[in-house]
N, C-alpha and C positions, 0 to 999 in steps of 0.2 A: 504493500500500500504506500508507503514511504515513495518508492521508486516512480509508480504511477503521479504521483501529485508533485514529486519535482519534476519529473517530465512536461506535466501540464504545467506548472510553473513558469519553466522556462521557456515556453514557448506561447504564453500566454497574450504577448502583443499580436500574432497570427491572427487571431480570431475579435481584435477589436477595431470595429469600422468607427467611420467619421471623421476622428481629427488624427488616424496614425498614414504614416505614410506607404507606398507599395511595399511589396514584400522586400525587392529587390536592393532597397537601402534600409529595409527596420530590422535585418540583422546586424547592424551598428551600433542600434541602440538595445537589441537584446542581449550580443556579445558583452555589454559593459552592465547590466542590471545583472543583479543580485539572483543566486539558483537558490536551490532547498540551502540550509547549511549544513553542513557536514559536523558529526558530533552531535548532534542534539539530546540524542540517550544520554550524553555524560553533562549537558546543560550548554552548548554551544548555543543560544539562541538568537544570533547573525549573522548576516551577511551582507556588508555594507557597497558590495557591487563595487565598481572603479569610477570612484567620485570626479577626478580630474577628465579622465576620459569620455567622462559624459557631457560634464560641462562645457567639453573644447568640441563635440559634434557641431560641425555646419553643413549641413548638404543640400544640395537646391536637386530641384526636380520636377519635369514638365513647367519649368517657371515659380515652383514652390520653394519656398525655403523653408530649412526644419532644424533646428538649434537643438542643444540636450538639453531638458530638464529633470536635474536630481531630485527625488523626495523621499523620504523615509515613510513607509507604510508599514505597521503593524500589521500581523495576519495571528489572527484567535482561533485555535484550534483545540478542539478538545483531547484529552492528555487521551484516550483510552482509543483514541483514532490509529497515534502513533508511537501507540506502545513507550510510553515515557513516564506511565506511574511510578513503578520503583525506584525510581532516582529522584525525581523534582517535584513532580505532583503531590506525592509522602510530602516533603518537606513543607512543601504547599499547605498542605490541609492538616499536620499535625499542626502547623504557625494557626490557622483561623479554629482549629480546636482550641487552644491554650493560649490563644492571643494575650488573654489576662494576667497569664501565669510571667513565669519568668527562668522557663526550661532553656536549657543550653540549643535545643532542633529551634525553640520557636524564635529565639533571637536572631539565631542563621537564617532564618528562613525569612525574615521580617523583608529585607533586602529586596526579595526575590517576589516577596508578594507583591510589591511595588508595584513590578510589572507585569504581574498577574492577577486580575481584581477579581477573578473565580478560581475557588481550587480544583475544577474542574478543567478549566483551560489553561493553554500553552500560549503565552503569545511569542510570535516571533516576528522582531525585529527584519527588514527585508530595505535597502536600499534598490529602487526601481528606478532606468533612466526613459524617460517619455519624452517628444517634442512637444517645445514651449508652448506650442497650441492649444494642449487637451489640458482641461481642469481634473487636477487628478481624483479631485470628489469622484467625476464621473468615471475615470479609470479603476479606479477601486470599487464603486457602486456596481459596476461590470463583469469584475471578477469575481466579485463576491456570490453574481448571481449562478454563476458561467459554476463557478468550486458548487455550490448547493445543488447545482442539477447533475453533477458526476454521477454516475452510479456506482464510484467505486466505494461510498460513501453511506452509510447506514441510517436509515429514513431518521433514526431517534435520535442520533448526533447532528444532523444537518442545521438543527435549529441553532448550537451553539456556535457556528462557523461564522465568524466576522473578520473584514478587511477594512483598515480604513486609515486615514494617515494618521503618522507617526503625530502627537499632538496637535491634531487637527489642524491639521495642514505644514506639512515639512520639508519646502520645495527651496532651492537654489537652481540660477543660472546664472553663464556668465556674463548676460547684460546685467543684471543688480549686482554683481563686483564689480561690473566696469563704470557704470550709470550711475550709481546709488551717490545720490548730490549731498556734498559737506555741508552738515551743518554750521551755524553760524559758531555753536561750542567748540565744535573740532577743529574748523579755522582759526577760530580765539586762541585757541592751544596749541595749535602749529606755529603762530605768530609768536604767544609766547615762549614756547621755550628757544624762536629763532632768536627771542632779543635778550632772552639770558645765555643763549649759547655764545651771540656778539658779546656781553660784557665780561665774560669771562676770558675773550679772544683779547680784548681790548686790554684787560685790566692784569693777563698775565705777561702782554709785550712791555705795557708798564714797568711789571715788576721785571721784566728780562733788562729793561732798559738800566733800572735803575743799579742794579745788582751789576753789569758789566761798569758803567760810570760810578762806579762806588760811590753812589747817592742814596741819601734817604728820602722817602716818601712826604710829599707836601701834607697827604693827608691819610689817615689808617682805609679810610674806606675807600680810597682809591685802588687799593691793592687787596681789600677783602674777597675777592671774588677770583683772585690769581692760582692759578694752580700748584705755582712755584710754593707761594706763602701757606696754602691749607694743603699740601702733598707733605709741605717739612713735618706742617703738623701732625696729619697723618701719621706718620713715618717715625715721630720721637717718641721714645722710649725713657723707661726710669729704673733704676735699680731695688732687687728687692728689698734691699736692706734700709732703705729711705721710704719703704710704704710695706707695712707690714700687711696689707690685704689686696696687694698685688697679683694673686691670685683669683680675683674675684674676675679679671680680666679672661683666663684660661677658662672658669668656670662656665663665665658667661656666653662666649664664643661656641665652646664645646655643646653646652646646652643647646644652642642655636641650629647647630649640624643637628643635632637631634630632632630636633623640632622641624627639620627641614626632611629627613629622615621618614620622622615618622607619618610626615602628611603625603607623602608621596606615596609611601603605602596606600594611608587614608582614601587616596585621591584614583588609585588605581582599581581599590578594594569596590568605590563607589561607579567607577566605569560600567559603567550601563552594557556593553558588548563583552564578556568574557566567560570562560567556558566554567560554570558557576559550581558543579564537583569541585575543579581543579581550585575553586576561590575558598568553598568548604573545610577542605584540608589545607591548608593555607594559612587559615585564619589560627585552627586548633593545631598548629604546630610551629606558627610564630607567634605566639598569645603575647611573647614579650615585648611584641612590638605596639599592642594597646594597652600595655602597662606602663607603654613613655607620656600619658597626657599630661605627667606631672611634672615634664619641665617648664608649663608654664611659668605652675606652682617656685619652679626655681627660682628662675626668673623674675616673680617677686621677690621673692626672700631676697636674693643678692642685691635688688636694688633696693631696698627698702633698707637692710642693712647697711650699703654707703649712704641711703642719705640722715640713718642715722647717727653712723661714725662722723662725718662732716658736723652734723649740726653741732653736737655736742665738742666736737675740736673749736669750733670758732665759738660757742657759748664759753669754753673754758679761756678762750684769747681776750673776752670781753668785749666782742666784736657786739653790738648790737643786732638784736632780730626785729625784722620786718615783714609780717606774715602778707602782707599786699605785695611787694617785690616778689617774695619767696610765689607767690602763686602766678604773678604777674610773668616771670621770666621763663618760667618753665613752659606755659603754655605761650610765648615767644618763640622760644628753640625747638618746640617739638610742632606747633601747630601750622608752619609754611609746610613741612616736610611733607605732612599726611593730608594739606589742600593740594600740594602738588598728586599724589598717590590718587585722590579721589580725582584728581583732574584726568587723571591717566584714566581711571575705569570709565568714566562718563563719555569719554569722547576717544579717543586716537586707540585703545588699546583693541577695540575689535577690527581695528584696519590692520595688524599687523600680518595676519596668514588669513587661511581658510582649511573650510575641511567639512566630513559628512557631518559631523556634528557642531562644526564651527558654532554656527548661532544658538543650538541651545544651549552651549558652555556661555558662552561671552555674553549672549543677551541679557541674562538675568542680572549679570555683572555691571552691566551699562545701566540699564534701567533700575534697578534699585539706586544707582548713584546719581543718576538726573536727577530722582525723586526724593532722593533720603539723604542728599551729600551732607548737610546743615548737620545732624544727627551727629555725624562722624568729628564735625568739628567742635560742639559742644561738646563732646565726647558720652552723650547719653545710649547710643548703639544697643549697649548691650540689657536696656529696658523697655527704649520706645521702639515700635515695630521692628520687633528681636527676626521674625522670618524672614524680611527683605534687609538684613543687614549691608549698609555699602562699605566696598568693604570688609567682607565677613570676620576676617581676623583682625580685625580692629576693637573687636571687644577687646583685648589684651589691654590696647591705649585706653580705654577706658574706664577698663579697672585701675589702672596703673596710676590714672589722671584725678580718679575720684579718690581711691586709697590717698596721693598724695596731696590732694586738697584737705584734706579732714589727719593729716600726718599733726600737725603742729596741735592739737588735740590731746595726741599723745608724748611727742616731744616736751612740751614747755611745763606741763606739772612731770614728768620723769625728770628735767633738769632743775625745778624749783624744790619738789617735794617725792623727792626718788623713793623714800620709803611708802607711803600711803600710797605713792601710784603704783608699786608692784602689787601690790593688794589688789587694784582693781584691775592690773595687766592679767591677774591670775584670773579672774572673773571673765572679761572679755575672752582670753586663752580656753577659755571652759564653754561660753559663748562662741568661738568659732567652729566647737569640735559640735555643739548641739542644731545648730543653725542647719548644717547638710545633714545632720541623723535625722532632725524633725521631718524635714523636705522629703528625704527618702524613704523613709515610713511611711509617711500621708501616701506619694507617689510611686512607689512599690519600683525605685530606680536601681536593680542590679550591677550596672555597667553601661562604660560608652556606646552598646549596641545600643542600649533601649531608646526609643523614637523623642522620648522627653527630657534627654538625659541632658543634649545641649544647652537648651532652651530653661530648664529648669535646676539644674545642676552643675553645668559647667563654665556660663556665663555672667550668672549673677553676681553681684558685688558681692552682699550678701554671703554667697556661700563660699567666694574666695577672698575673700579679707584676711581669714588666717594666716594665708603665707605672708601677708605684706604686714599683720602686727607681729608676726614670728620675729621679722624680720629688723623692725622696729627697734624690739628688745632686745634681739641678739646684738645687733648693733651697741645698743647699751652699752650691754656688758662686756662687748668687744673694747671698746670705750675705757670700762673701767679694769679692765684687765690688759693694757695696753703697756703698763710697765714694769710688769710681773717682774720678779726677780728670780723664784723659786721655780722649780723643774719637778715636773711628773714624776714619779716611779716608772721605769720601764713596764714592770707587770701593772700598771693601769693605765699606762699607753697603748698596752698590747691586748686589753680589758677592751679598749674604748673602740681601737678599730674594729675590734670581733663585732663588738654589739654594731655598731657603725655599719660595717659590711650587712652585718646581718636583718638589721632596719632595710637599706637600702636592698637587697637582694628581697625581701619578702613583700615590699609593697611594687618593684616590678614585675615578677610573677606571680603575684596573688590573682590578676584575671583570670590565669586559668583554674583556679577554683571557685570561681565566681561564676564560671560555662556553667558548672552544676548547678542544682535547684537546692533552694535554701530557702526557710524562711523570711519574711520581711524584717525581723530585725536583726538577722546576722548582716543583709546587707546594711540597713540604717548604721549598725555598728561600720562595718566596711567604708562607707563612703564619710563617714561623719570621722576617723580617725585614719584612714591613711595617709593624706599629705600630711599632715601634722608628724605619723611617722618618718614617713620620706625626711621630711625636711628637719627633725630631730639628728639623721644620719648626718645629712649634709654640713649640717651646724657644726660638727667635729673635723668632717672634712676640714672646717673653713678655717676653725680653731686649732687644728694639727699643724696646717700650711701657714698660719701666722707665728705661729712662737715654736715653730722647728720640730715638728715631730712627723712629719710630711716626706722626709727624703725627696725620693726623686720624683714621687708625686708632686710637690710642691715646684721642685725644678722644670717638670713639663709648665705646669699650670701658670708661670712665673715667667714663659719662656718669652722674648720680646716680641716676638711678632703677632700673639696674642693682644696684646695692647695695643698694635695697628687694628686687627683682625676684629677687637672686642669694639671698637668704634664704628663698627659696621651693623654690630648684632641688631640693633632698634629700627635701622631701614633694611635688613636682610630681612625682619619679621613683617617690618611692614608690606612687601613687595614679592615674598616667596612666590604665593598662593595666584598671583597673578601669570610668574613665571611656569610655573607648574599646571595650571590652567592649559596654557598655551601650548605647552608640548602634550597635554590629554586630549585638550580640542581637534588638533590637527592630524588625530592618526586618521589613516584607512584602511586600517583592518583591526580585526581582532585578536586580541592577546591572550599569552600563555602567562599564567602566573607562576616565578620563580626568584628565587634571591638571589642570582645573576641579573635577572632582568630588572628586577629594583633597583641593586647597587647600581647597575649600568646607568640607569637612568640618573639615578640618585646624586651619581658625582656630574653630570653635564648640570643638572639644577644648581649642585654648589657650585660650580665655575660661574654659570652666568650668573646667578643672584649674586656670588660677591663680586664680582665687575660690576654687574649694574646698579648693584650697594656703594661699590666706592663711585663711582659716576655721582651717585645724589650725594654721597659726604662732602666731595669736592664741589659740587656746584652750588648744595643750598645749605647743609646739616653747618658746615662749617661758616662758610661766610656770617648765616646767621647769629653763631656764637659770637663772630667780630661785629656786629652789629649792636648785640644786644652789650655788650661790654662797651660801646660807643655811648649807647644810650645810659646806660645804670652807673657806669664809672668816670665820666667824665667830671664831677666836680666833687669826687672822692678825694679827702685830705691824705697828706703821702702817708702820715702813718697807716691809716686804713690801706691803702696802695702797697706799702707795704707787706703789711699783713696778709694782704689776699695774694702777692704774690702765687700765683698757681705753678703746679709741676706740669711741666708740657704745656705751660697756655690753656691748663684743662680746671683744674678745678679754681673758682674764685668764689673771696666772701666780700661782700660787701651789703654791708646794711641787713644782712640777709644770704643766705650761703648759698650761691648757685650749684644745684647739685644733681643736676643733669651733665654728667662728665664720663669719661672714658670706662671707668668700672659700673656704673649707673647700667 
């Protein structure tokens, strides 16, 4: 049966009159559509036909011309048609049995029901190329009637057989990539980044000028935008003996690769075309790789701890705090960055390729950022209309943004009245951990599988706050252990790694005990204390690597090119998801899933995201630092000038401690 209905398949333009053309040229366009696909017993559910080749058809004929047009059609078949229950349909129908539950089949399966909204049917996925003429409503209205009158087809099934496009309607040709008129946004954006590309041209001949004439500069911001002057920066280094949490540099970067790592997974896991067995096994035998969501969690902690070692160095200088500066500069330095980032989604960034899926990767991309950019730059994202985030990984900035608006909360009673406020840090500390228990009790949220988990559990301020007041306090005490004199015991060094490792090894494999079914409050407990574990580990990391008990850990983590590398990590996050989009968007076929083919991929994402990272440090991330130091520091008294002296031009205090800086 199988073989009978790709045979009709593929020859299904024969038999449709009106707008196809003679025989004699519509095998051009059957040669490049889509056949049965192959595999389907093991969950192969496409075949996305030769997207380029269709679009590039031109053929005239008796004075006709006939163009390709791609579109993606769905074809609904019932599972017991083509013998495909024992593998997908099972999965199918144990997921809408237990949908409520929280079994290790019905989370795998959740996926899959996606694209199956009966457990009775199969859809598959089919790229067809037609000339531009025929509306494919009606090409599909056609076949669908053409499949029901088969007879190789069993009267009590027939009624389940639909055809129809791929999200109602999922056509490309190559007049709307050639045709399709700029908008006035995407010209805006052409323009502008031509007239920051000229002040950078402008502004590093400057600095070339000045630098061979042994001159100094009339003015700072005539050379702010030069590459010479933010590449040094870039590029300078410090030793670790002059910054005992120089470290925080390796950690941060590392974290990063992680994070870039583990979305690429993420991003391939969620690829709509792949042979969905082979993703099944896949998942339960890399579990460790959905036990990385907690380097976000890192990534608070580490900055939240520089900017509470900062604070507290320049409260001990007698530097004056100013909580309007302190909020004022930070959303200065970070908020050109991530207008540029949404300027990119909104407009230029679906011109850059194409492909069979092009548009329904990029569109949602685009259009949520027309609609929602403002969101992103208040940094509310990850509250107000949470499903069309612009941007989607920009929750991150706004947790990051709101924890460190509501920081001096906790800072200014820890540095006035240290004792009473660990009182209440231990309350809050008890508070972070009840916050996601409550959530995921009410919510019955196992794991990142489950459909509410983003939205409700891994976006909110609310339930990540903990890393960033962990991090607070750790900072503290980093603080006030900064001039320790006394040395550990070896056997409680050697105590603290075991526990340390062993923290950290057990909240990265704890998912795959979580596949199994459990209780709702083993998970409540589960979700409500394991970053807090996690980042218990790390705390020792950070504290081994500062006062010597770190060895060569600490020598990687410390090594200099981290310290360029870690000034990238804030536009590497901001920008990944974009980069990684773009190489998902543009396949034309379907994939195998394998840890070959990840890593493969995995390290072209880190090449380009850190180029196209250093590109935005050098054109805006930095310039704007020398701006904003234009602004805040110009009628600063030299003792204050002094004092804020920064290492690398990175970190300053003034009036208020800028602490968006290289370890940040």
């Amino acid at each position: 049966m199988l073989l009978q209905l790709a045979i009709f398949i593929s020859g299904y333009f024969v038999v449709i009159k009106g707008c196809l053309p003679p025989e004699e040229i519509m095998l051009s366009f059957t040669d490049v559509s889509a056949k049965f696909p192959s595999g389907i017993m093991t969950g192969n559910l496409a075949d996305l036909g030769s997207f380029d080749r269709c679009v590039a058809l031109d053929q005239k004929h008796n004075g006709t011309r006939y163009k390709g047009k791609y579109c993606l059609v769905s074809l609904s078949l019932p599972s017991d048609l083509i013998n495909i229950g024992s593998n997908i349909n099972k999965c199918i129908t144990d997921y809408k049995i237990i949908s409520n539950e929280t079994t290790s089949e019905s989370r795998r399966c959740a996926s899959l029901d996606k694209r199956n909204n009966a457990s009775s049917n199969i859809n598959l996925v089919l790229g067809w190329c037609v000339p531009d003429v025929c509306p494919i409503a009606d090409v599909t209205d056609y076949i669908e009637e053409v499949i029901i009158n088969l007879s190789i087809f069993p009267t009590k099934l027939k009624e389940n057989i639909t055809i129809e496009p791929f999200l109602g309607g999922f056509c490309q040709t190559i007049d709307q990539q050639n045709k399709d008129t700029w908008t006035i946004g995407e010209l805006g954006a052409v323009v502008f980044f031509a007239i920051v590309g000229s002040i950078i041209v402008l502004s590093t001949s400057y600095d070339a000028y000045l630098y061979y004439k042994n001159k100094k500069s009339a003015h700072t911001i005539l050379t702010a935008f030069s590459l010479k002057t933010n590449g040094e920066k870039f590029l300078a280094s410090s030793s670790p003996k002059s910054d005992p949490l120089l470290c925080l540099c390796g950690i941060r970067y590392t974290r990063m690769v992680c994070v870039l790592f583990e979305n690429r997974y993420a991003l391939d896991r969620g690829e709509p075309f792949v042979y969905f067995s082979d993703l099944r096994n896949f998942q339960a035998e890399n579990i460790y790789i959905m036990g990385a969501d907690v380097n976000a969690d890192t990534l608070f902690f580490i900055t939240s701890l520089a900017v509470a070692y900062e604070f507290f160095n320049a409260m001990e200088q007698g530097i004056k705090f100013n909580v309007f500066k302190f909020w004022i500069r930070k959303y200065i330095k970070l908020a050109p960055l991530m207008a540029v980032v949404v300027l990119m989604y909104a407009t230029i960034l679906i011109r850059i390729g194409s492909g069979p899926i092009w548009p329904l990767v990029l569109n949602p991309m685009k259009e949520n950022c027309q609609k929602y950019w403002w969101t992103s730059l208040l940094y509310i994202q990850n509250y107000y209309n949470i499903d069309n985030i612009c941007v989607g990984q920009s929750w991150y900035n706004a947790v990051d943004n709101q924890m460190f608006f509501l920081s001096p909360l906790i800072l200014v009673p820890l540095w006035k009245w240290p004792k009473y406020s660990l009182y209440a840090a231990f309350l809050i500390f008890i508070g972070s951990i009840l916050s996601p228990f409550i959530l995921s009790f009410y919510y019955v949220m196992p794991s990142p599988t489950h459909p509410d988990y983003s939205p409700k559990h891994y976006f909110p301020t609310h339930i990540r706050f903990g890393a960033y007041f962990m991090g607070l306090i750790f900072g503290y005490i980093m603080f006030r252990l900064k001039n320790q004199q006394y040395r550990l015991h070896p056997l409680i060094v050697t105590l603290a790694w075991t526990i340390s490792f062993a923290l950290l090894m057990v909240t990265v494999l704890s998912p795959h005990f979580v596949m199994y079914e459990h209780d709702r409050m083993f998970y409540a407990f589960y979700n409500g204390m394991r970053r807090q574990v996690w980042l218990i580990g790390v705390s020792w990391l950070i504290y081994a690597c500062a006062h010597g008990y770190a060895g060569p850990i600490n020598s990687f983590l410390t090594w200099s090119g981290f310290q360029s590398l870690g000034r990238l990590a804030y536009i590497m996050y901001a920008i990944h998801v974009a980069q990684q989009s773009l190489v998902t968007a543009e396949r034309r076929t379907t994939i195998y899933y394998s840890d070959f083919h990840i890593f493969h991929i995995f390290c072209s994402d880190l090449v380009l995201t850190t180029t196209v990272a250093a590109c935005l440090y050098l054109s805006f991330e930095s310039p704007m630092t020398i701006i904003d130091k234009l602004i805040f520091e110009k009628e600063e008294p030299k003792k204050s000038q002094e004092l804020a002296q920064p290492k690398n031009d990175e970190v300053v205090f003034t009036n208020g401690p800028d602490l968006y800086f290289t370890r940040i």
